[in-house]
MISE-152943 format. One line per 5 residues: number of its first residue (from 1); their letters; for each residue x, y, z of N, C-alpha, C, CB. Coordinates in steps of 0.1 Angstrom, whole numbers. Glycine has a CB too. Example, Ala and Ser with C-alpha at 12.3 -4.5 7.8 and 13.67 -1.06 7.14 Angstrom:
BEGIN
1 = AS = 132,-57,78,123,-45,78,132,-33,78,113,-45,90 ~ 128,-22,71,137,-11,71,129,0,79,141,-6,57 $
***
This chain:
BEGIN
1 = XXXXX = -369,966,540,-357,973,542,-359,988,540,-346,968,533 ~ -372,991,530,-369,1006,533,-388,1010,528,-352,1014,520 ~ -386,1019,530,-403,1026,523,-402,1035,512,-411,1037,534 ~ -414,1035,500,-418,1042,491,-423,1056,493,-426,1035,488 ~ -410,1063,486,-416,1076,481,-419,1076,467,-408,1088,484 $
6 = XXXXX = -422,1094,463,-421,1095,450,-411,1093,442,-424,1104,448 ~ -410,1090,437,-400,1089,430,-389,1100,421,-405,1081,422 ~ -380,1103,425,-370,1114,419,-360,1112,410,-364,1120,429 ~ -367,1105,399,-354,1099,389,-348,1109,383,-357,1088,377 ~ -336,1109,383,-325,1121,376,-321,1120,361,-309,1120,383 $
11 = XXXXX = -322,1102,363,-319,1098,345,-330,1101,336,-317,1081,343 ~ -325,1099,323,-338,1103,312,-333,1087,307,-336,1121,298 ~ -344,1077,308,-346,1066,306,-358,1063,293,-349,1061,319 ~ -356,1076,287,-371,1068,279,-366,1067,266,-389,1078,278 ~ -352,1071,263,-351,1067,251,-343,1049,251,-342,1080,243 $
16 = XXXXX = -346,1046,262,-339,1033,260,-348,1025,260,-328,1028,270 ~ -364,1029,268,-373,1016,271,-383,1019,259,-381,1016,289 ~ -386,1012,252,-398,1017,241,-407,1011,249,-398,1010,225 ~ -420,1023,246,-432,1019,255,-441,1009,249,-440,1032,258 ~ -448,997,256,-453,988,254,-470,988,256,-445,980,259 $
21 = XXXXX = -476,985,245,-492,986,248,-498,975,256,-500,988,236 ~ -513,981,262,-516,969,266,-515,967,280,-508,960,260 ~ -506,978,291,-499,977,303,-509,974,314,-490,988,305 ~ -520,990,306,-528,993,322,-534,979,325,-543,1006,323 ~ -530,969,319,-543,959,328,-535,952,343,-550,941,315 $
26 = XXXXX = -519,956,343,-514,955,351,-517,960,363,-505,957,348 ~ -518,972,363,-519,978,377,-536,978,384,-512,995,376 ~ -546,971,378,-559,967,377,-560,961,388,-564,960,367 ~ -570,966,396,-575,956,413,-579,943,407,-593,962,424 ~ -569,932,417,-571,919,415,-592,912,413,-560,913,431 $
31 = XXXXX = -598,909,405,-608,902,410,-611,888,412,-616,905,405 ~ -621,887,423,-621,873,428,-619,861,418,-634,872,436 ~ -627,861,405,-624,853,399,-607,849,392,-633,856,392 ~ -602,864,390,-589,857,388,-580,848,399,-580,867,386 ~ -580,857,413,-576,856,424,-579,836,424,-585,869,437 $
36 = XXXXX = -590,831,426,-597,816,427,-592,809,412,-617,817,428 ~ -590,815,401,-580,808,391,-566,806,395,-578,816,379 ~ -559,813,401,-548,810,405,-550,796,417,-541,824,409 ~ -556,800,426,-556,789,436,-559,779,431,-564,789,447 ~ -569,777,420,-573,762,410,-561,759,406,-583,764,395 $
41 = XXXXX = -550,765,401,-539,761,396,-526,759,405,-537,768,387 ~ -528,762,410,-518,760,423,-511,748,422,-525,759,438 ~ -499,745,425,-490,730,424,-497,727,439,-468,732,423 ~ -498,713,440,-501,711,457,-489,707,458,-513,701,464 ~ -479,702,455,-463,697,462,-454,704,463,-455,687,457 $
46 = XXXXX = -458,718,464,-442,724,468,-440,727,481,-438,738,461 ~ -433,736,485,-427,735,497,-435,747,501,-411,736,497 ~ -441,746,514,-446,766,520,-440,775,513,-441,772,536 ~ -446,789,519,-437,800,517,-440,803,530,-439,811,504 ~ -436,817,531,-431,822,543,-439,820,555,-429,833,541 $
51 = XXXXX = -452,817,548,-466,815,558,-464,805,562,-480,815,554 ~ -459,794,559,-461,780,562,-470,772,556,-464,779,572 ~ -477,776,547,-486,770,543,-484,763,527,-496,780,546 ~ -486,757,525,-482,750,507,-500,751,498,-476,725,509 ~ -500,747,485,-507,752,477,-519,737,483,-499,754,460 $
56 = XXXXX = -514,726,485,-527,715,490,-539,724,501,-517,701,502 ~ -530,732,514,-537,734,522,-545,747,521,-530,731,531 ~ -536,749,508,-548,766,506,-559,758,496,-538,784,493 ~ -558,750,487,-568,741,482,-580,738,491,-562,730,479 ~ -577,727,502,-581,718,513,-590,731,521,-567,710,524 $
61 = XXXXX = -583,741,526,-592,749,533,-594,761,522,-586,754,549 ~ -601,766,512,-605,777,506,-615,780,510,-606,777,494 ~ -626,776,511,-640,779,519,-640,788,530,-646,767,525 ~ -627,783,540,-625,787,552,-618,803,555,-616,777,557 ~ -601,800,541,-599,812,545,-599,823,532,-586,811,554 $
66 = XXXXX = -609,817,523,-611,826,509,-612,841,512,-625,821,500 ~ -621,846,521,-623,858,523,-609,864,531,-635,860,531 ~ -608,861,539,-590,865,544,-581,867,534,-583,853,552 ~ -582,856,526,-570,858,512,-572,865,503,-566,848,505 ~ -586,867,499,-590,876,487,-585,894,494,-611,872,483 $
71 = XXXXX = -590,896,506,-587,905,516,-567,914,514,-590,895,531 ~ -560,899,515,-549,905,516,-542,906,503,-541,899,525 ~ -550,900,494,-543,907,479,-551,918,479,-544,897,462 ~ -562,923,480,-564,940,479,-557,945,486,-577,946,483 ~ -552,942,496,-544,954,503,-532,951,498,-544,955,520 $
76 = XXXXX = -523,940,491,-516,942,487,-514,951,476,-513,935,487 ~ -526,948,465,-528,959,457,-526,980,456,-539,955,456 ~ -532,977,473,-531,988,477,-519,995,479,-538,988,485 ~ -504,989,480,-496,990,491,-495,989,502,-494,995,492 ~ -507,982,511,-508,983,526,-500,971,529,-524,981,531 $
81 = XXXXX = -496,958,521,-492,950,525,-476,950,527,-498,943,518 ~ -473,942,544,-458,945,543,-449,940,538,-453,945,552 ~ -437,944,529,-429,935,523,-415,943,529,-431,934,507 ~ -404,929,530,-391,931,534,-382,924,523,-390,924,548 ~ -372,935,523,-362,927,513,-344,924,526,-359,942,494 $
86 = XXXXX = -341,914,522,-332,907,528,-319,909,519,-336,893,531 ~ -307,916,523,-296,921,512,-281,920,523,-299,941,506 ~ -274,913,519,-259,911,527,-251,920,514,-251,888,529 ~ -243,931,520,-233,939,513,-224,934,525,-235,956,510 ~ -213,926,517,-200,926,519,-192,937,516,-195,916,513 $
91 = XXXXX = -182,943,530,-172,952,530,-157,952,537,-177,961,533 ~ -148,957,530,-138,955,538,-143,964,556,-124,961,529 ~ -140,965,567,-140,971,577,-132,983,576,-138,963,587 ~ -132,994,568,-133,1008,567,-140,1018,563,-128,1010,563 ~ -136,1029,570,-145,1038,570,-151,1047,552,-137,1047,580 $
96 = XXXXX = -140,1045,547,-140,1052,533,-149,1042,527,-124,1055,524 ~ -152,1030,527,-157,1020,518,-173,1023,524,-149,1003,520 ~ -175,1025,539,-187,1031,541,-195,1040,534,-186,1036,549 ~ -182,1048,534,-194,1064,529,-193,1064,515,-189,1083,534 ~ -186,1050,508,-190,1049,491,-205,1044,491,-179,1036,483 $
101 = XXXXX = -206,1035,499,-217,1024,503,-229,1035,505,-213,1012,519 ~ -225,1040,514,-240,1050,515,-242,1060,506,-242,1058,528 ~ -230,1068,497,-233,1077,480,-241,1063,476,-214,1081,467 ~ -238,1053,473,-246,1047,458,-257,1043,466,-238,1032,449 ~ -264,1042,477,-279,1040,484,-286,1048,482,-280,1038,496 $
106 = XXXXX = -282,1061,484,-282,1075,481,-292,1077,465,-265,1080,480 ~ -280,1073,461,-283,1073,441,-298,1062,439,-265,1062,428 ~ -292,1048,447,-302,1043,446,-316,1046,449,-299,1036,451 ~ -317,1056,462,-333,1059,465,-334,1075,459,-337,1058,484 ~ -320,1082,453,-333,1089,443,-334,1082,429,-329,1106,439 $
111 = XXXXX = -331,1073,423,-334,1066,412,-352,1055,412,-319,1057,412 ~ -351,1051,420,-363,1043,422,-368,1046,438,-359,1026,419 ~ -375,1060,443,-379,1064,454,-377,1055,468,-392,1067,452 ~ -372,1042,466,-370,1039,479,-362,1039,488,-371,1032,480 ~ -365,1046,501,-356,1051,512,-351,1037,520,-364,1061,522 $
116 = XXXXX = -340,1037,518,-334,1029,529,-337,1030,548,-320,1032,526 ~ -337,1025,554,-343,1027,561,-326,1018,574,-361,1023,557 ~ -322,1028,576,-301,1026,583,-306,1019,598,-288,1050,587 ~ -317,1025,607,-326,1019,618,-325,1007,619,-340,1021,618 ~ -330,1000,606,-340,983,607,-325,978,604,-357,977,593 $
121 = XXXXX = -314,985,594,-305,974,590,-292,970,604,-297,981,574 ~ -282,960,596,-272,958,609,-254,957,603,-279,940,619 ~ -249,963,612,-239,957,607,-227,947,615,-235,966,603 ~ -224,939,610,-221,923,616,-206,923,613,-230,907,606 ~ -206,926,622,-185,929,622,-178,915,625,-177,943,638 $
126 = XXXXX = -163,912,615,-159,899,616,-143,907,616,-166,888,603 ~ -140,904,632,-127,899,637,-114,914,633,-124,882,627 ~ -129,925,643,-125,934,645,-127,940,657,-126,939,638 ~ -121,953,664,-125,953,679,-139,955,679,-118,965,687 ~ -145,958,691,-161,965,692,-155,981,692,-172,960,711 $
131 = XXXXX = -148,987,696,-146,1003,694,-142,1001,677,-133,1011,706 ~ -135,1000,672,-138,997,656,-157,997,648,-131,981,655 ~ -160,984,654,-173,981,655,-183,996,654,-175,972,670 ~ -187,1001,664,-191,1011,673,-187,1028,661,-180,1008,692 ~ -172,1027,653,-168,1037,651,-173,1034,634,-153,1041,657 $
136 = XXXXX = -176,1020,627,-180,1019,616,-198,1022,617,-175,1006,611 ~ -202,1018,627,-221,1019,625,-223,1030,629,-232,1009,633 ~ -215,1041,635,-219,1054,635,-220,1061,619,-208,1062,643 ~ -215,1057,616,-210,1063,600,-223,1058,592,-194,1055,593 ~ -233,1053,591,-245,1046,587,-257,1047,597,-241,1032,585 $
141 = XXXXX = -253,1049,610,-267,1050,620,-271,1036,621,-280,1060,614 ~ -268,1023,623,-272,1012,623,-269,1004,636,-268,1006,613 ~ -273,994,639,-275,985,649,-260,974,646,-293,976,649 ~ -253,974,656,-247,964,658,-249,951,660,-242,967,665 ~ -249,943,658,-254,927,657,-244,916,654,-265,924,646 $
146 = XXXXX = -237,902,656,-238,896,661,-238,880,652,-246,902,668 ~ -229,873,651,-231,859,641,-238,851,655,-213,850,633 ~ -245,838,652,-254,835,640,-260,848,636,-265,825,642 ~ -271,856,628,-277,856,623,-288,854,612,-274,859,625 ~ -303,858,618,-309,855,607,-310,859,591,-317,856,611 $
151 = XXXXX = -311,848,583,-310,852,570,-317,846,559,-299,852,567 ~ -330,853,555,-340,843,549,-346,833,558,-334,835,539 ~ -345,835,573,-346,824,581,-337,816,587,-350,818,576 ~ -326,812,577,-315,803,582,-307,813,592,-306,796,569 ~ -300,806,603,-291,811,608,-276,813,604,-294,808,616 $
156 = XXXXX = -272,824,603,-258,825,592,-247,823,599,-255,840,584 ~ -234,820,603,-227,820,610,-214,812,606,-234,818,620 ~ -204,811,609,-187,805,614,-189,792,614,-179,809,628 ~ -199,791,624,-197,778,629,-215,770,630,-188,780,645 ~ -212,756,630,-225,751,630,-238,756,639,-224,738,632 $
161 = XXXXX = -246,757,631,-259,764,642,-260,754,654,-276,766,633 ~ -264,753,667,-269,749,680,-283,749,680,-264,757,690 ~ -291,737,685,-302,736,684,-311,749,695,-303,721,687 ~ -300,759,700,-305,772,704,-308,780,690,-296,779,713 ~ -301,780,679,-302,786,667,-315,786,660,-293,782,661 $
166 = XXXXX = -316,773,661,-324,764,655,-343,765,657,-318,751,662 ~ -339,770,670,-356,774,678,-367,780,671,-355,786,689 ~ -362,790,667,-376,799,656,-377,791,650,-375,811,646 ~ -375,777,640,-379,768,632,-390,762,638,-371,759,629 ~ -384,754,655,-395,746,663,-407,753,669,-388,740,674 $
171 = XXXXX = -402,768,671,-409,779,678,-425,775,665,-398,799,677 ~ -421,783,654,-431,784,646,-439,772,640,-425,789,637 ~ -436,757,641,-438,750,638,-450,743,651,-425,746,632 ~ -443,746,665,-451,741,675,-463,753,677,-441,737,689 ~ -462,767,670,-474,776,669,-489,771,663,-468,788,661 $
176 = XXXXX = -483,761,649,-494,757,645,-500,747,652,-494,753,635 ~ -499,742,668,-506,731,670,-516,740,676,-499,719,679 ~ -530,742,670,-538,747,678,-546,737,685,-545,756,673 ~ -558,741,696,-566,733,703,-577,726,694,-571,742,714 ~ -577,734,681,-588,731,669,-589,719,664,-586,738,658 $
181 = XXXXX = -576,716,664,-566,701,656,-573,691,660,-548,698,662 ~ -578,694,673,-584,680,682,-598,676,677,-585,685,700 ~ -602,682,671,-614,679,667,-615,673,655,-621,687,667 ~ -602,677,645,-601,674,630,-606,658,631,-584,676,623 ~ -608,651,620,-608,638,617,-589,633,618,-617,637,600 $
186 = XXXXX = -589,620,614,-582,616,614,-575,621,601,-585,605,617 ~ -579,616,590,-573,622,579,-572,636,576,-578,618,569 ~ -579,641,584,-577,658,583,-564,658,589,-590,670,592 ~ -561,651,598,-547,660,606,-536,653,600,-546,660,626 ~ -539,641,587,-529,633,585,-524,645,571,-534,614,581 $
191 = XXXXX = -535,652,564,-535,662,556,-523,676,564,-553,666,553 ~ -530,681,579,-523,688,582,-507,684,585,-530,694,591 ~ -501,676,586,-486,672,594,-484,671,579,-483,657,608 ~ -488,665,570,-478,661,557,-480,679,548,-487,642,544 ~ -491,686,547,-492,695,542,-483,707,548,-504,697,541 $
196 = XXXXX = -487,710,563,-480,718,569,-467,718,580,-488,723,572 ~ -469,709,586,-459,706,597,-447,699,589,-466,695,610 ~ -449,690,582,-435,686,574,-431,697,561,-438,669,567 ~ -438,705,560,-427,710,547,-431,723,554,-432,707,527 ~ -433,729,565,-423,740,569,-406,740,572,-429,745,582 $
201 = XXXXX = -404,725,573,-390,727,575,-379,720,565,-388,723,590 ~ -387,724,549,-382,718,535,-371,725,538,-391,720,521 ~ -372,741,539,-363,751,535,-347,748,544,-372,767,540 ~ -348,741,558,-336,742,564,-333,727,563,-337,749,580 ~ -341,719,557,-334,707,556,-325,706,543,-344,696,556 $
206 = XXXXX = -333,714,534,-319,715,522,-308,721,523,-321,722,511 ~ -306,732,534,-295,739,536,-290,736,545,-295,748,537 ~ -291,728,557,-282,729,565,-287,710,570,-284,745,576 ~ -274,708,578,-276,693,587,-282,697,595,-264,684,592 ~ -295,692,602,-302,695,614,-295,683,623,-320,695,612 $
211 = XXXXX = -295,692,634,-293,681,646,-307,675,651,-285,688,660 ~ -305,659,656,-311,653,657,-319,658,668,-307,644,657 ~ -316,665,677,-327,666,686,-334,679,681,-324,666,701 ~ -332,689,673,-344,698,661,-354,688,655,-335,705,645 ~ -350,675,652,-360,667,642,-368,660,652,-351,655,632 $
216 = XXXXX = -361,659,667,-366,649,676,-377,662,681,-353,641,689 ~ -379,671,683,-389,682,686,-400,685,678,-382,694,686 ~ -394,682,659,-405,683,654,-413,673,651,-404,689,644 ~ -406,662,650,-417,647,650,-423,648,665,-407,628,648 ~ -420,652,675,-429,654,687,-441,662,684,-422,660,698 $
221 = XXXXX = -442,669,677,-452,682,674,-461,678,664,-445,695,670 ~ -451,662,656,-462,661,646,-469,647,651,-457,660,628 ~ -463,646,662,-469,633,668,-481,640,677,-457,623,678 ~ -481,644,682,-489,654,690,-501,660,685,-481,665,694 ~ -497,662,673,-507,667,660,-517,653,655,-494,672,645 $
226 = XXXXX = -508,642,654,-518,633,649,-525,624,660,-512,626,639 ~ -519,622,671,-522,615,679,-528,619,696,-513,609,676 ~ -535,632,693,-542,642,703,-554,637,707,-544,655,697 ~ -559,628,703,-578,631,703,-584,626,717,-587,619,689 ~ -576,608,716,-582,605,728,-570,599,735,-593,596,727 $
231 = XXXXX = -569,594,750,-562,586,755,-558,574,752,-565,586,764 ~ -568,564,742,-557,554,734,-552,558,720,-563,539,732 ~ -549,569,715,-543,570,703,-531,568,711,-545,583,694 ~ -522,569,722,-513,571,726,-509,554,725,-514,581,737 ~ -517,542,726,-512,531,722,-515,526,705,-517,521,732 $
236 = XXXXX = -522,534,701,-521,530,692,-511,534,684,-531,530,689 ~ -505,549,680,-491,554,679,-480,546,682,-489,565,687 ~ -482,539,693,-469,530,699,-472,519,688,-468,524,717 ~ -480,512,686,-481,503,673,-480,505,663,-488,499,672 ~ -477,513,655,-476,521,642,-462,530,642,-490,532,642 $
241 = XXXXX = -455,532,653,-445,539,653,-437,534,638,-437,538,667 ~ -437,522,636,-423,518,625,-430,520,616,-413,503,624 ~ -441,521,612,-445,524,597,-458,537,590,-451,508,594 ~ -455,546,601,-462,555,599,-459,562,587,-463,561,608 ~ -445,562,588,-433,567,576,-432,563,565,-419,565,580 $
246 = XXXXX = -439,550,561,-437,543,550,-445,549,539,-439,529,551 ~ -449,548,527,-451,553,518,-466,542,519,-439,556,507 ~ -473,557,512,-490,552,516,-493,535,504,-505,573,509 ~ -483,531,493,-486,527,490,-483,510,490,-485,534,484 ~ -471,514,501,-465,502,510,-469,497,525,-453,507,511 $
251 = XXXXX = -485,505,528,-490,504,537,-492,514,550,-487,495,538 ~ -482,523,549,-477,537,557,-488,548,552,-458,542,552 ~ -487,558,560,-494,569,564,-489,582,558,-492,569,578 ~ -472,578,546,-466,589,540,-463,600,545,-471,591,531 ~ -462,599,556,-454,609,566,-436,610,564,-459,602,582 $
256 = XXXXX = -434,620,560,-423,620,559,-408,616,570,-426,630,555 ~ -400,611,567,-388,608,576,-378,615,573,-383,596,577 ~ -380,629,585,-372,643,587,-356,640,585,-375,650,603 ~ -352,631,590,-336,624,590,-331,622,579,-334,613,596 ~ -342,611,571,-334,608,557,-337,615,547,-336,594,551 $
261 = XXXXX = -347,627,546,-349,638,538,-339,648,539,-362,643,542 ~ -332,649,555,-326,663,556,-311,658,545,-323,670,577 ~ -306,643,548,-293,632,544,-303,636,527,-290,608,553 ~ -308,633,521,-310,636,505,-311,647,502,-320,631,499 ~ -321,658,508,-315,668,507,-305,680,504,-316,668,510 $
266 = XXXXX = -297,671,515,-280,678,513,-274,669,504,-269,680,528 ~ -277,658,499,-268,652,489,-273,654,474,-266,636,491 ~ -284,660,477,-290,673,463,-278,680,459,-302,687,469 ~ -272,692,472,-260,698,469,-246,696,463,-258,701,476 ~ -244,679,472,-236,673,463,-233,669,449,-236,667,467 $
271 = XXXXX = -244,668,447,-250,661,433,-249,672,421,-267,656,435 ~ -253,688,428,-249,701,419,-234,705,419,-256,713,424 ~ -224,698,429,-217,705,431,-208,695,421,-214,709,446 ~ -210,677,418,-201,672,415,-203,672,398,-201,659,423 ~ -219,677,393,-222,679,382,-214,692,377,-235,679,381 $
276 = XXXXX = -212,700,385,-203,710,382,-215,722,377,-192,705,370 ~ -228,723,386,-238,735,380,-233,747,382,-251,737,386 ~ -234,756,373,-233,770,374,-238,775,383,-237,776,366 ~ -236,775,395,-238,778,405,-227,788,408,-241,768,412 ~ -224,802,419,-218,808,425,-209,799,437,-226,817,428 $
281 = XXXXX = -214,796,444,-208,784,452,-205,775,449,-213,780,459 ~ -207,769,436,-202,755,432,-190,762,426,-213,746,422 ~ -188,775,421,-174,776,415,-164,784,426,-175,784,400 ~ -172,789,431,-160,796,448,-152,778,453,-177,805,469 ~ -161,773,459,-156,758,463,-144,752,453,-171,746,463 $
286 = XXXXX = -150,748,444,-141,740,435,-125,753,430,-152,734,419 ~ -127,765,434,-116,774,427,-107,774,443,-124,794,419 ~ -115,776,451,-110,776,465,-100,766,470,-120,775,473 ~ -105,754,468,-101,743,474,-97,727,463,-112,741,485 ~ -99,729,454,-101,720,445,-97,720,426,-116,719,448 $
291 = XXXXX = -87,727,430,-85,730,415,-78,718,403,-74,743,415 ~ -85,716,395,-78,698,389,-78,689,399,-61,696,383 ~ -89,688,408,-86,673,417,-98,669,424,-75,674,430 ~ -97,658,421,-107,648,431,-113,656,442,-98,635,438 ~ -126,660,445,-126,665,461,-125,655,468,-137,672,466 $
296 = XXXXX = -129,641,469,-130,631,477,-114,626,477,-142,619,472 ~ -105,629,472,-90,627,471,-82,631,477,-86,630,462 ~ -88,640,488,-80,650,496,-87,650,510,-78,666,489 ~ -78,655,516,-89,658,532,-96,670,526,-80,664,550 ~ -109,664,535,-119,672,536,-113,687,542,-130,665,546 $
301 = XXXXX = -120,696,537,-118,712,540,-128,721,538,-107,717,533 ~ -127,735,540,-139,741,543,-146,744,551,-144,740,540 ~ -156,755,552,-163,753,559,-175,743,565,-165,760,557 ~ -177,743,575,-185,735,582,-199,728,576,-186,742,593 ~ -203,739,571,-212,733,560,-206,726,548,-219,743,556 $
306 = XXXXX = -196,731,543,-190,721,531,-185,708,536,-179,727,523 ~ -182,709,548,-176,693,558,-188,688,559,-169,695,577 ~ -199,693,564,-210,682,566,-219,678,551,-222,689,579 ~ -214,682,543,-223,678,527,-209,667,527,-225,694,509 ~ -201,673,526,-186,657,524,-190,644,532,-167,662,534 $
311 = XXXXX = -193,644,540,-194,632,550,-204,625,544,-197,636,567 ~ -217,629,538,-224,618,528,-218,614,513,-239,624,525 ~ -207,620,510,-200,613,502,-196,600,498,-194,615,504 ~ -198,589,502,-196,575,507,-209,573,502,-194,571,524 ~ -223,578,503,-234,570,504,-240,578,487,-245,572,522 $
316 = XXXXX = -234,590,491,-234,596,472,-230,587,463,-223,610,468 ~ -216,581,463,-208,573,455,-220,560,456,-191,569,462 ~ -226,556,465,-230,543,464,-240,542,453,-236,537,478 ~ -246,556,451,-262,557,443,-259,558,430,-274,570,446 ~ -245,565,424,-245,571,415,-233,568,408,-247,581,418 $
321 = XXXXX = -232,572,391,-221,566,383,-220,577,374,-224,551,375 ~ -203,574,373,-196,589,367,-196,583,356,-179,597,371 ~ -197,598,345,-195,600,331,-179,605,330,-206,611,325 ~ -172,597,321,-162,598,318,-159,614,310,-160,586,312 ~ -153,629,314,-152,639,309,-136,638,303,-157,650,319 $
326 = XXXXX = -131,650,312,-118,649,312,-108,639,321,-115,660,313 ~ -120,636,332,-111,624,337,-107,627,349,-99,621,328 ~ -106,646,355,-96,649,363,-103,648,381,-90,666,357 ~ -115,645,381,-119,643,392,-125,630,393,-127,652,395 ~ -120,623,386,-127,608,389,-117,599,392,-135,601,376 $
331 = XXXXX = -116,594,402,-105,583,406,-108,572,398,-105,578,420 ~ -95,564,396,-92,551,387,-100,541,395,-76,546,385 ~ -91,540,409,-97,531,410,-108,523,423,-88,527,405 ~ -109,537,429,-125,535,437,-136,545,429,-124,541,458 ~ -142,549,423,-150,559,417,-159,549,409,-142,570,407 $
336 = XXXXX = -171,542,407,-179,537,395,-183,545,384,-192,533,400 ~ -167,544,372,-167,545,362,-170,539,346,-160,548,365 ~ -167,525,351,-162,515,338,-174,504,344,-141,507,337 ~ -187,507,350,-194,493,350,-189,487,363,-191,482,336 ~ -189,499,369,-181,493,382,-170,499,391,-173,482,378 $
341 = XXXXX = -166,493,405,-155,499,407,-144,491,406,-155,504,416 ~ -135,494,400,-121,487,395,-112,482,411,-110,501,384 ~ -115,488,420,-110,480,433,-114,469,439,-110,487,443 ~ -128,467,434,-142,459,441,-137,446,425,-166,472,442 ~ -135,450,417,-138,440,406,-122,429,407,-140,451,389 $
346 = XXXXX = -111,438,408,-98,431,409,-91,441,424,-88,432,391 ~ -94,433,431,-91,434,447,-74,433,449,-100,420,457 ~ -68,419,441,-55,419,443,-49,428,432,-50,405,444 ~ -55,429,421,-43,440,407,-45,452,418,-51,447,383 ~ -52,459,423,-56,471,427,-43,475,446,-77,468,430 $
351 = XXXXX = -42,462,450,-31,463,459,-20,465,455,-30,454,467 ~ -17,461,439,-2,464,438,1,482,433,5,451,424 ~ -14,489,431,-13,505,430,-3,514,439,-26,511,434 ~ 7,519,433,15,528,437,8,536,444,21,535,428 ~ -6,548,435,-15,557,445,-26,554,435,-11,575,448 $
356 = XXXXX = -30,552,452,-47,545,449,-57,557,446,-54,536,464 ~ -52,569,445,-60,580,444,-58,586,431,-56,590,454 ~ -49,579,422,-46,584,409,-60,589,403,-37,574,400 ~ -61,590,392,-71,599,382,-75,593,378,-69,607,373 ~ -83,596,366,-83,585,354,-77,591,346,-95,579,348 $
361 = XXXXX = -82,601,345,-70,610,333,-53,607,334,-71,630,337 ~ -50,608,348,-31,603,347,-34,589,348,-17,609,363 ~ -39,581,345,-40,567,345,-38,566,333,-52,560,349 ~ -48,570,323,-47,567,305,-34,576,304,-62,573,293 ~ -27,584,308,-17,589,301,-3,585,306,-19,604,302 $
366 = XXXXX = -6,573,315,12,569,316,13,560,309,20,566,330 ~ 29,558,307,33,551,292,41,540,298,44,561,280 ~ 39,528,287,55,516,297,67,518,289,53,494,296 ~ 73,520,303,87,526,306,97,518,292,92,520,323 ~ 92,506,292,98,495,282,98,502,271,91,480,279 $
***
């Protein structure tokens, strides 16, 4: 977002930071032996980063691309290496709130030398004219742009992304099929599709519902990947289709199934949202739409992303069993609270319910009338 100058700090900051010994070994050129300690330690199951690549396949190939990587931490060292920072400022659409926005950017880059850079940024106008538009990004020098956009990758937008949105995922993912692949062994390319081709797209299966034909593009690419070499892999693939997916210890190839990963995934979110984590979004949602009540108790609402985490709701309830708190989001009597669900256990007491959506909390607190 912006470039390094010198730095022009105005504040006098040293009586607050006490200086700490010991520092310079920080700013010290990386050497190879540390640089190859870290790759020794490397988790191999996480998810890529931005490269695509995860800690197995920097393991698997080090020989190959050690010199390349030892390379781009010196130049990171150096400052040569590029970094971008990704920042959404929310504003009302006026002009005065602009030129607050650009004083404190201002402050900001003479405090810590970095210049913003008004060119690269955008500003994404919501449900105002384009001459409005046009008369706020003068005031900043910036590019007008446009929902979806990109953000961290994901595409940001109103409404559900379109498997046009979606492209730079498949784009980047069908980049790694090189002509090289063809030569790998068999288990080499069973290493590449589970190392790289399936967990480049960890990041959008946790956040968003992919449509089926995004998933139907990338199992093509990882089919393509494994089953390139000769003209009968292509029957032999057809024989293996139902259990390639299964887990290597159930006879399968442990290839992941993009569908029921992206469905757990997103019932990850559910699962933070019903635990009630300190999350920013878990308390916007529940303050928004849900205050003392059941979410499953009410029609679904929200945005489109919060609609499509609701709809696995049904198959959430099936895995999982509430802890009795205050009671105020747990239904009496469809919720598995008591060892059960109290509708499934007494089918006919449960038909004579006034409202079948009651609580548990207003359940234990009504009295007989007698």
């Amino acid at each position: 977002m912006g470039v390094t100058n010198a730095s022009a700090t105005q504040a006098d900051i040293s009586h607050l930071i006490s200086p700490v010994e010991g520092l310079e070994s920080l700013s010290k050129e990386f050497t190879v032996e540390e640089i190859e300690g870290v790759v020794k330690h490397m988790k191999t199951d996480r998810a890529p980063g931005p490269d695509g690549f995860n800690g197995l396949f920097v393991k698997k190939c080090w020989q190959i691309i050690k010199d390349d990587f030892i390379n781009l931490c010196k130049d990171f060292h150096k400052g040569q290496a590029p970094l971008e920072n990704d920042t959404i400022i929310m504003l009302p659409a006026e002009i005065e709130q602009l030129q607050i926005l650009k004083e404190v950017l201002g402050e900001y880059t003479a405090f810590t030398g970095l210049k913003v850079n008004y060119h690269k940024s955008s500003l994404i106008p919501i449900n105002i004219s384009q001459l409005e538009a046009e008369a706020l990004s003068a005031q900043i020098q910036c590019n007008i742009a446009s929902m979806p956009f990109p953000y961290l990758g994901i595409p940001m937008g109103t409404t559900k992304p379109t498997i046009r949105d979606l492209s730079p995922l498949t784009d980047r993912i069908e980049r790694r099929l090189t002509a090289s692949a063809s030569f790998l062994s068999y288990g080499d390319r069973l290493i590449l599709v589970n190392s790289v081709l399936s967990s480049m797209s960890i990041h959008f299966l946790s956040t968003l519902d992919i449509p089926d034909g995004v998933i139907d593009v990338i199992d093509r690419a990882r089919r393509n990947c494994l089953w390139r070499k000769r003209k009968d892999d292509e029957k032999v693939h057809s024989g293996l289709r139902d259990m390639i997916c299964k887990p290597k210890n159930k006879g399968g190839l442990g290839i992941i199934n993009l569908k029921i990963q992206n469905k757990c995934l997103m019932m990850k979110q559910l699962h933070k949202f019903y635990n009630n984590v300190d999350l920013p979004w878990v308390k916007l949602i529940r303050n928004s739409y849900y205050y003392k009540e059941a979410p499953h108790a009410i029609t679904v609402c929200g945005s489109f992303w919060w609609r499509n985490i609701m709809k696995m709701f049904e198959l959430y309830r099936q895995l999982t069993h509430c802890k009795i708190g205050s009671g105020e989001t747990i239904l009496f009597w469809s919720d598995n609270w008591n060892d059960g669900v109290l509708q499934d256990i007494f089918p006919r007491l449960s038909s004579f319910a006034r409202d079948t959506f009651i609580s548990v909390k207003e359940a234990l607190q009504i009295t007989d009338p007698a």
